[in-house]
C-alpha positions in Angstrom: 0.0 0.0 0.0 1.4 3.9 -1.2 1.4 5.8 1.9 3.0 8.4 0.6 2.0 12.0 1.3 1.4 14.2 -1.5 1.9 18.0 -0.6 0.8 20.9 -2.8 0.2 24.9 -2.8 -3.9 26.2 -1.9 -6.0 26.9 -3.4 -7.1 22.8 -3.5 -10.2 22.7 -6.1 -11.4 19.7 -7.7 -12.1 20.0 -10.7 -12.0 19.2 -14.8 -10.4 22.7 -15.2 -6.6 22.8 -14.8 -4.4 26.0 -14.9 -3.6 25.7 -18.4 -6.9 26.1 -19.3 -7.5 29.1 -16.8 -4.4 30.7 -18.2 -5.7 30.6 -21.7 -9.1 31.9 -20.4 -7.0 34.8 -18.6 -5.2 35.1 -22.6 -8.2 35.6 -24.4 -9.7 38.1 -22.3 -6.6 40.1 -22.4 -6.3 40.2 -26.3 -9.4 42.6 -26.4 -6.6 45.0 -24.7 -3.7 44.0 -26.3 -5.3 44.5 -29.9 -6.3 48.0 -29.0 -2.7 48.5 -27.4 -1.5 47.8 -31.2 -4.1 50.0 -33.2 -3.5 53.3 -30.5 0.5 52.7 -29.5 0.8 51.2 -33.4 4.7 49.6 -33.6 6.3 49.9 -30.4 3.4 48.0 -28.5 3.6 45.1 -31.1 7.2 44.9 -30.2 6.9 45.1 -26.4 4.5 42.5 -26.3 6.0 40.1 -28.2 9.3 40.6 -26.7 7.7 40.3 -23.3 6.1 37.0 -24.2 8.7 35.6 -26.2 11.5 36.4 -23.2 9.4 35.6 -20.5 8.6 32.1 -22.5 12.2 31.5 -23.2 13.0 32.2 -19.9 11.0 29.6 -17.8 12.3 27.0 -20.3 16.0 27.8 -19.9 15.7 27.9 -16.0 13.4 24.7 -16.4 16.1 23.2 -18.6 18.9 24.0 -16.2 17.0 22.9 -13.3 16.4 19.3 -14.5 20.2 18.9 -15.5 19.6 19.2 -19.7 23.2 19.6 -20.2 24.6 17.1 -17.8 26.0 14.4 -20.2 26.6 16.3 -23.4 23.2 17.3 -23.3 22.1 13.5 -23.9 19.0 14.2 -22.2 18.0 17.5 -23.9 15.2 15.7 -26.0 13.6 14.4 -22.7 13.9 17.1 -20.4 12.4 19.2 -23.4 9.2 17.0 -23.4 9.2 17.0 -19.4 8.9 20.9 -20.1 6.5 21.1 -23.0 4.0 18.5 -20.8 4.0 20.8 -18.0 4.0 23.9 -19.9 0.9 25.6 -18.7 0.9 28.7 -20.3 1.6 31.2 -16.6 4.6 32.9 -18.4 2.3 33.8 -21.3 0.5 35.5 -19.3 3.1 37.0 -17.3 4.7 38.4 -19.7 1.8 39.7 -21.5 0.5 41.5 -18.6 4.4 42.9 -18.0 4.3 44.3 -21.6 0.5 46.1 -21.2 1.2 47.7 -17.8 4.3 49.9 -19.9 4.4 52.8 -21.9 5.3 52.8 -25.4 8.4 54.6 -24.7 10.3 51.7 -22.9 12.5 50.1 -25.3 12.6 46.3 -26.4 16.0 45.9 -24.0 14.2 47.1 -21.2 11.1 44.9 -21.2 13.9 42.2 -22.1 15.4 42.2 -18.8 12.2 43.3 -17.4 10.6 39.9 -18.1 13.4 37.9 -17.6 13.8 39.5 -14.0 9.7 38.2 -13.2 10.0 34.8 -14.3 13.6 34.1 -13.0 13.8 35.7 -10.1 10.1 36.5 -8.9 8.3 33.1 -10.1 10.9 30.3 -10.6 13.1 31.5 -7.6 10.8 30.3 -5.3 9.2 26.6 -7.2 7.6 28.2 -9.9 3.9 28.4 -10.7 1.4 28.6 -7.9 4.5 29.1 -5.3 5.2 32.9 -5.7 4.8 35.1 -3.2 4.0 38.4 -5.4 2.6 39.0 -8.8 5.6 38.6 -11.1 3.8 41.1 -13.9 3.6 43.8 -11.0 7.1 43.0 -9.5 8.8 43.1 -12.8 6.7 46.5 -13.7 8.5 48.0 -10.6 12.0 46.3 -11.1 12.0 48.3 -14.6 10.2 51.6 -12.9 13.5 51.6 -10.4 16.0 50.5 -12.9 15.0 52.5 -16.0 13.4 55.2 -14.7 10.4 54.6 -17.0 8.4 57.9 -16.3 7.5 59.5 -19.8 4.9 58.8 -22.3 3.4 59.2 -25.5 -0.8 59.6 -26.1 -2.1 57.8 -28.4 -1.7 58.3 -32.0 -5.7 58.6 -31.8 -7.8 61.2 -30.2 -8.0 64.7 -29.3 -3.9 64.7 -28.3 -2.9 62.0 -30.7 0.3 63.6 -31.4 3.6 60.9 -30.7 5.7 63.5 -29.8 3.7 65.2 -26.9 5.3 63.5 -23.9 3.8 63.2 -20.7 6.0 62.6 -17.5 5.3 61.3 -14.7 4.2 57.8 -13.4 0.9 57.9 -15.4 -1.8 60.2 -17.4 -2.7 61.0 -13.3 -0.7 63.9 -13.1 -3.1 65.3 -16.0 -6.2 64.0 -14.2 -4.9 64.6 -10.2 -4.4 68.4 -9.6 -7.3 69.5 -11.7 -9.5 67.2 -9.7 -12.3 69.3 -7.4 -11.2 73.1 -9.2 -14.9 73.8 -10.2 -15.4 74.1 -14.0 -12.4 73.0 -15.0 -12.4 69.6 -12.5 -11.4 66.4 -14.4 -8.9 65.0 -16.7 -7.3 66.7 -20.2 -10.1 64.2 -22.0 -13.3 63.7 -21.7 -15.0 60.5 -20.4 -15.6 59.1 -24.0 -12.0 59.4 -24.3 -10.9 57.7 -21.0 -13.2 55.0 -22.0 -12.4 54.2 -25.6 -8.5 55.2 -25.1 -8.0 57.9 -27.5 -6.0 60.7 -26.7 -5.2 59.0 -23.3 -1.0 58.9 -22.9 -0.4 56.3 -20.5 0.6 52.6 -20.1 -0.1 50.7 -23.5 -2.6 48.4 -22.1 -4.5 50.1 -19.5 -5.9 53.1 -21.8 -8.7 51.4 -23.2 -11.6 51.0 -20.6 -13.9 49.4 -23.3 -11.7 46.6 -23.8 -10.5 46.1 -20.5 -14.1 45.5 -19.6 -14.8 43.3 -22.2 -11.9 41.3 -21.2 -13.6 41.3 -17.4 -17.1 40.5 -18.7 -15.2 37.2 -20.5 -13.4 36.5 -17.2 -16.8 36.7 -15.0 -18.8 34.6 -17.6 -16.2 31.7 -17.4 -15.7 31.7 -13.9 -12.6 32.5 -13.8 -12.9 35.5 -11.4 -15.6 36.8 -8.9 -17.5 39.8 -10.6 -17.7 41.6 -7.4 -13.8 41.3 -6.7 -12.6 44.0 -8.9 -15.2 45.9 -8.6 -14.8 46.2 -4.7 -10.9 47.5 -5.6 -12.4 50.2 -8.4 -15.2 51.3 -6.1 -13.2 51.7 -2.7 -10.6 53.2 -4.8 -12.4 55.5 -7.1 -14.9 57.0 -4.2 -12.1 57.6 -1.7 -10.1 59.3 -4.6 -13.4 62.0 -4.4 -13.3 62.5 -1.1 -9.3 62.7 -0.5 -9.7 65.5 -3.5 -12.6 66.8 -1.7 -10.0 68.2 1.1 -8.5 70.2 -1.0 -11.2 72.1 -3.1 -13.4 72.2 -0.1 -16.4 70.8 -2.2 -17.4 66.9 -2.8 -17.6 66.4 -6.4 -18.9 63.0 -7.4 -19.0 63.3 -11.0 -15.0 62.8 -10.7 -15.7 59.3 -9.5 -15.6 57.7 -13.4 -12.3 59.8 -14.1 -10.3 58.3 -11.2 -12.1 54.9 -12.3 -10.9 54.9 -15.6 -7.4 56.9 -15.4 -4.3 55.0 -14.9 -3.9 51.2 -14.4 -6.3 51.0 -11.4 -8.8 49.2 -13.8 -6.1 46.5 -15.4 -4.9 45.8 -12.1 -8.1 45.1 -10.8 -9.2 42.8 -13.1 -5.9 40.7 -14.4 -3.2 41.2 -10.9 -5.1 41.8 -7.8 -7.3 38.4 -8.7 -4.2 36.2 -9.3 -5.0 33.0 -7.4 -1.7 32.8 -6.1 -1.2 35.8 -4.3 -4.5 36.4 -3.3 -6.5 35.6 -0.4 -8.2 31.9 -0.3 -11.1 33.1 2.0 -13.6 35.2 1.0 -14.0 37.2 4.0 -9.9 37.6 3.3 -10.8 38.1 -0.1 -13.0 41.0 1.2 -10.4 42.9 3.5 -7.7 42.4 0.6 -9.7 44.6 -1.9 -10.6 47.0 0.5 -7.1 47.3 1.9 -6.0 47.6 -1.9 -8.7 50.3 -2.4 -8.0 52.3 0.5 -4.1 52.7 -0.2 -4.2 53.0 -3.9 -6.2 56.2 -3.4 -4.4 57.1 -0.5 -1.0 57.0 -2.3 -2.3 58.0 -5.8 -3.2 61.2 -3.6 -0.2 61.8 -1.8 2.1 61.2 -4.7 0.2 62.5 -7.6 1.4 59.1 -9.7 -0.2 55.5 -10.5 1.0 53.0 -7.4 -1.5 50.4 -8.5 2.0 47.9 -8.5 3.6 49.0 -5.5 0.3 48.2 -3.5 -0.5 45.3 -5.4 3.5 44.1 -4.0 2.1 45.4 -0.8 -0.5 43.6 -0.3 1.0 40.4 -1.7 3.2 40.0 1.0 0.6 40.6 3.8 -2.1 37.8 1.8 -0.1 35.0 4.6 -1.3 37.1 7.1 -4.7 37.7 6.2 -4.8 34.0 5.4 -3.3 33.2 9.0 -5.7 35.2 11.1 -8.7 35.5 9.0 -9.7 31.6 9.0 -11.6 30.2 6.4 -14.8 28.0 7.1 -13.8 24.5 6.8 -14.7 22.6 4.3 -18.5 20.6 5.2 -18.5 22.5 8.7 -21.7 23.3 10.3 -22.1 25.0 13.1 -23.2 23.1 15.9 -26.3 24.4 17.6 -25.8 25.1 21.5 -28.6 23.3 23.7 -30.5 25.6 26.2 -30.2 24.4 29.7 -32.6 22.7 31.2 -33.1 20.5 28.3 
């Protein structure tokens, strides 16, 4: 008789779905974003993302390769350990390095996101045992590696819209610092766009994947109808974030202006993060009442921050909060699993 003890990461579901077929739910939904990335940032999105993917894919099988000793012997067992790696293949650094590529401006060049998507599968994902044993989202991690390294603070609107000139640059972290100081100054209170533009992209200079709200929503729609997420988890993030955005620039102006509420919504990565990195299974809470205070908490100090600094922190706090999911996990039990709360008897009886 095996009694062997087989050990593996949470969350335990049993089911027909397996994370390859997740991760090519989480690709399709993403390509609504990534084709509109293409048509607004034209050439230099095309060539981030497929750098990203194409690094970040070549990556996991070199360190795979190296890991299971393909060139011990004169590489006599390449063939082998190349099947090993195909088999398990499970499409995590597609995604990775998808999302990496999207959450950049179209002024970062092809070296940067190079070593930018190396530095998230290597170091933040296969470091530590690979997929589902990360401790922080390797997209967001990698996003600030490159933010620290490079210095990646200047950007381009789209060639589309009522600014779509390539050679107006924009510095800063984000399109905030065109949306932020104007926020709560009476007539002229919101962005440099209007609200159709924040929503379809055009004009918008920011990161090449996060302009577009309409595809970023029909990328979420995809992800709700196929299970894949919770509908009300990125919506908790948006709303907590958004509405304390209004009041923090509510201090300032003296006067609560809600209509401001869709412009923090739609400005910046807040949006993209919420629906593709804050709900990564990994590095999120398995409880939902953990679930619940993770959102919140991500809420509450994106807008804080964003407000403070002026600049998108969607990745720092999603890093943030990554490394605090143990905790929340630790003292915010989850219900076990067919318990039923037993009923206390009244005395006398």
């Amino acid at each position: 008789m095996d009694n062997s003890v087989v050990i593996s990461t949470p969350p335990h579901v049993k089911s027909k779905r397996t994370t390859k077929g997740i991760m090519l739910d989480v690709i399709i939904a993403l390509i609504p974003a990534a084709v509109m990335a293409i048509v607004y940032f034209r050439l230099n999105a095309f060539v981030l993302e497929i750098t990203s993917v194409l690094a970040a894919v070549a990556t996991e099988f070199v360190y795979f390769f190296i890991a299971n000793k393909g060139f011990s012997d004169k590489c006599s067992h390449a063939g082998e350990v190349c099947k090993k790696w195909w088999k398990q293949f499970d499409y995590t650094s597609v995604v990775t390095g998808l999302i990496l590529a999207l959450i950049l401006p179209p002024t970062a060049q092809w070296y940067q996101v190079l070593i930018g998507a190396i530095f998230s599968i290597a170091i933040v994902k296969m470091v530590f045992g690979g997929t589902g044993k990360n401790l922080v989202n390797p997209a967001a991690t990698g996003r600030i590696f490159m933010f620290i390294s490079f210095s990646i603070t200047a950007y381009t609107a789209c060639a589309i819209g009522p600014i779509g000139n390539g050679s107006i640059i924009f510095t800063g972290a984000t399109n905030l610092a065109g949306l932020l100081p104007a926020a709560g100054s009476g007539a002229n209170a919101g962005s440099y766009v209007s609200l159709l533009d924040l929503f379809l992209g055009t004009g918008v200079a920011g990161c090449i994947g996060e302009t577009c709200t309409l595809a970023l929503i029909v990328g979420y729609l995809y992800l709700v109808v196929r299970r894949v997420i919770k509908w009300w988890q990125p919506l908790l993030f948006i709303v907590i974030a958004s509405f304390l955005s209004v009041c923090l620039a509510a201090i300032g102006s003296k006067s609560f202006e809600i209509n401001l509420f869709l412009d923090f919504a739609m400005s910046g990565g807040l949006m993209f993060a919420a629906i593709f990195m804050a709900t990564d299974y990994v590095t999120s809470p398995k409880g939902v009442y953990g679930q619940i205070v993770y959102y919140v908490a991500l809420g509450v100090l994106t807008a804080v921050l964003r407000y403070l600094t002026k600049i998108e922190v969607v990745s720092f706090v999603i890093m943030i909060m990554n490394l605090l999911v143990p905790l929340i996990d630790t003292y915010i039990v989850r219900k076990p699993f067919g318990y039923k709360k037993v009923k206390k008897q009244k005395e006398g009886k």
